[in-house]
C-alpha positions as CSV (number, residue, x, y, z in Angstrom):
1,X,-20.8,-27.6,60.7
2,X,-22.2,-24.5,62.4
3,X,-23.0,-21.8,59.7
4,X,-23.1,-18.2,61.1
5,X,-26.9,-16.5,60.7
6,X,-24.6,-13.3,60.5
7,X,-23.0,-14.5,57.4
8,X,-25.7,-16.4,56.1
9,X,-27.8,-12.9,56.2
10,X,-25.0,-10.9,54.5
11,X,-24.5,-13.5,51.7
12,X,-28.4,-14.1,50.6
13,X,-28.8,-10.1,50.9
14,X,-25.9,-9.9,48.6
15,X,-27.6,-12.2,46.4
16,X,-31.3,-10.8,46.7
17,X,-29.7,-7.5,45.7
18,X,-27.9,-8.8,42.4
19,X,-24.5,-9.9,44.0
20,X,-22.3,-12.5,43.4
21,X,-20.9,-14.6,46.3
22,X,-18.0,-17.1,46.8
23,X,-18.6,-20.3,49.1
24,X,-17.3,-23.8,49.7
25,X,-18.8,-26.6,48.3
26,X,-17.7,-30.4,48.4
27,X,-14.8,-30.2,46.6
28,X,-14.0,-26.8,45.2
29,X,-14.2,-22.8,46.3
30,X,-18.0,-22.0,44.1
31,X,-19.3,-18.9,42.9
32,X,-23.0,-18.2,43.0
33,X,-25.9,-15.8,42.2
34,X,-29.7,-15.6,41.8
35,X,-30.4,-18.0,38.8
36,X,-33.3,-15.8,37.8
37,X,-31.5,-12.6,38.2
38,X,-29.8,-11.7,34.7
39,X,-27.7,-8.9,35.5
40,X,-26.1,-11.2,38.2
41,X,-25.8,-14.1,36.3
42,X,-23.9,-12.4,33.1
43,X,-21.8,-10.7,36.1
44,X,-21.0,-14.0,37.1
45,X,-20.1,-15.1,33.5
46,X,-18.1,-11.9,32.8
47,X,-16.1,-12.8,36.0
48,X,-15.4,-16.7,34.8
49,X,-15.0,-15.4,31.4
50,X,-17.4,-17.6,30.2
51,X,-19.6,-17.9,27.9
52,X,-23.2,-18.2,28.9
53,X,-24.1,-20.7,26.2
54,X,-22.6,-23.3,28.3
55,X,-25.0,-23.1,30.9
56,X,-24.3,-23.2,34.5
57,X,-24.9,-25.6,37.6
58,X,-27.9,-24.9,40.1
59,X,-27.5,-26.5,43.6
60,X,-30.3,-26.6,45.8
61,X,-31.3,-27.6,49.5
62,X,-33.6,-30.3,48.9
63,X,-35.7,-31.3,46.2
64,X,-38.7,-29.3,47.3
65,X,-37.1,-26.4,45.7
66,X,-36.4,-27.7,42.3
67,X,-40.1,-29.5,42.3
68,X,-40.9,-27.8,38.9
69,X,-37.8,-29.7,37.6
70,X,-39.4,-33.5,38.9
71,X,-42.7,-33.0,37.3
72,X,-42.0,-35.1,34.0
73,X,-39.6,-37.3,35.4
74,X,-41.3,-41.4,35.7
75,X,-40.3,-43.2,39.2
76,X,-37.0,-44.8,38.1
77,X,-35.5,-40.7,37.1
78,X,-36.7,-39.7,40.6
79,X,-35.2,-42.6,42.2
80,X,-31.8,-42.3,40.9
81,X,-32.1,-38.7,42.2
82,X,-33.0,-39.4,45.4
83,X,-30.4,-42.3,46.1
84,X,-27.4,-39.8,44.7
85,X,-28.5,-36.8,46.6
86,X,-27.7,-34.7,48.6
87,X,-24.2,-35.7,47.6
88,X,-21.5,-34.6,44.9
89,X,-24.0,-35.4,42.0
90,X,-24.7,-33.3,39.0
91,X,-27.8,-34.4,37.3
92,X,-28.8,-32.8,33.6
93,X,-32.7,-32.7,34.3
94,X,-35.2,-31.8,31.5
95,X,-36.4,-28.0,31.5
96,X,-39.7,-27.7,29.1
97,X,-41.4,-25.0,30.5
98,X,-38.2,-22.9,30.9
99,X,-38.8,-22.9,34.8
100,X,-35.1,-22.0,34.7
101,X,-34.2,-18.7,32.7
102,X,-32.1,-19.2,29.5
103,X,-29.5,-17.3,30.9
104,X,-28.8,-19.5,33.6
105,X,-29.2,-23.1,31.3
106,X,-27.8,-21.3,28.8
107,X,-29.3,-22.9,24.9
108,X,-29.9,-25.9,26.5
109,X,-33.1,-27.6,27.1
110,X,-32.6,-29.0,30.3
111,X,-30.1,-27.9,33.1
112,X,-27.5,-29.4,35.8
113,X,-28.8,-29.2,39.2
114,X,-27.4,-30.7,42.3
115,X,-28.5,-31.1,46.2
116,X,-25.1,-30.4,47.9
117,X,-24.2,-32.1,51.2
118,X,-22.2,-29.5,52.2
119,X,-23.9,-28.2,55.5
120,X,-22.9,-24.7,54.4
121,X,-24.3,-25.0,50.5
122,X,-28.1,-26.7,52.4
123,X,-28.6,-23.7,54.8
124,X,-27.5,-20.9,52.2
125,X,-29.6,-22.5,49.6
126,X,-32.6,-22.4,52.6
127,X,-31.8,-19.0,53.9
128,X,-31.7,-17.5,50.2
129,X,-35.3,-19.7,49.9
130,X,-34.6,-21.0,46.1
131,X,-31.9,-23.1,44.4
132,X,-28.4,-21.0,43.6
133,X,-25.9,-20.8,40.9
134,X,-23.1,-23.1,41.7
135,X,-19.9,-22.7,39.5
136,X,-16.6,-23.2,40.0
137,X,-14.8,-20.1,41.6
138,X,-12.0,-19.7,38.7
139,X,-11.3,-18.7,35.5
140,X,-12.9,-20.8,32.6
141,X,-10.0,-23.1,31.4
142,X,-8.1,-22.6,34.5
143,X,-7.9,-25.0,37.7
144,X,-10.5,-24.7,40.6
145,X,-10.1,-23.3,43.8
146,X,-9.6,-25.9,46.5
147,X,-8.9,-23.3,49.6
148,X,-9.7,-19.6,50.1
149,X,-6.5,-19.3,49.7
150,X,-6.3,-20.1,46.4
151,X,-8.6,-17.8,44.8
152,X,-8.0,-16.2,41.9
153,X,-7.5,-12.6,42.4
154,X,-8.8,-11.1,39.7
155,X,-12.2,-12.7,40.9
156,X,-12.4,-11.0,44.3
157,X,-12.7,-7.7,42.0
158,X,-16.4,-8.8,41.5
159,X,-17.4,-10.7,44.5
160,X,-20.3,-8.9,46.5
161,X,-19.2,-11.2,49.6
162,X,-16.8,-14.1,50.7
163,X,-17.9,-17.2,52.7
164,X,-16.2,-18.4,55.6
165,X,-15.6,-21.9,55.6
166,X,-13.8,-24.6,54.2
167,X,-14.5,-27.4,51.0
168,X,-15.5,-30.6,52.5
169,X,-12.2,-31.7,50.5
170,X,-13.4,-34.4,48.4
171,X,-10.8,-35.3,45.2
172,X,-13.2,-34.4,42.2
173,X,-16.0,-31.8,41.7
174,X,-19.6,-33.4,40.9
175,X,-20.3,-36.3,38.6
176,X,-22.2,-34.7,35.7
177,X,-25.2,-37.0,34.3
178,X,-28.1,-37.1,32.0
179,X,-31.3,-38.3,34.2
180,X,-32.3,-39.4,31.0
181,X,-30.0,-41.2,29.4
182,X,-27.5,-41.8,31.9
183,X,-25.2,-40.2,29.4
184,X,-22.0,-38.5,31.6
185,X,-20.6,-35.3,30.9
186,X,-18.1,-34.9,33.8
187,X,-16.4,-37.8,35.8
């Protein structure tokens, strides 16, 4: 999937700058900021109307750029990472030095984090140069955004810039797991 360097530039400026963009991922329409960018992030929250003691998804471009995050993990953690990525998997990875902000994990210990396969998500995550939020681009409580089409309109109010391109349509967003204890949070 060709990814234009026009709109590649325009998004991660958007972002470097405190904006909030919408994008395609695997399965759903996404929103996503700076994770170590407050003022972006609780934009992004006040958009979903959600509360930022959830915590929210990072997605990255490899796993050179969440290296901080594999530090305390043994060999058997790192390889069920590397066999499920990049792909649709969410993986709930130990935070003890806070590498992410508490804003972004919210009053968690440990945060979500994902290496999309979407060729879009890879080269926005490598332009911008660090992992991204990664949410869902709706309402909390209400149903995702599978097309453009479909998003909400109340959200476009707060989007610094819109994505071209398209989900890679798969049925379900990420499976959500505990590296840890294999524990699932989303099927």
């Amino acid at each position: 999937m060709y990814v234009s360097p026009v709109h590649l530039g325009l998004a991660t400026h958007a972002m470097h700058y405190g904006g909030v963009i919408a994008y395609p991922t695997e399965a759903v329409w996404g929103v996503g900021c700076d994770p170590w960018n407050s003022e972006a992030v609780f934009k992004l929250l006040q958009m979903k109307q959600r509360p930022w003691e959830k915590g929210l998804i990072i997605v990255a471009s490899d796993m050179k750029q969440i290296a901080p995050l594999l530090d305390n993990l043994n060999k058997t953690q790192l390889t069920k990472l590397e066999m499920s990525w990049p792909g649709p998997f969410s993986w709930v990875l130990p935070d003890p030095e806070g590498w992410v902000p508490e804003w972004s994990r919210g009053t968690h210990k440990s945060v979500a984090v994902r290496i999309s396969a979407h060729p879009l998500v890879h080269q926005l995550c490598e332009r911008f140069g660090r992992p991204i939020i990664s949410t869902s681009a709706n309402l909390a409580g209400k149903p995702p955004a599978r097309t453009k089409q479909q998003l909400d309109p109340r959200l476009m109010n707060y989007l610094d810039y819109l994505m071209p391109g398209e989900t890679q349509q798969l049925a379900q967003p990420s499976v959500i797991r505990d590296v840890l204890t294999d524990e699932v949070y989303r099927v």
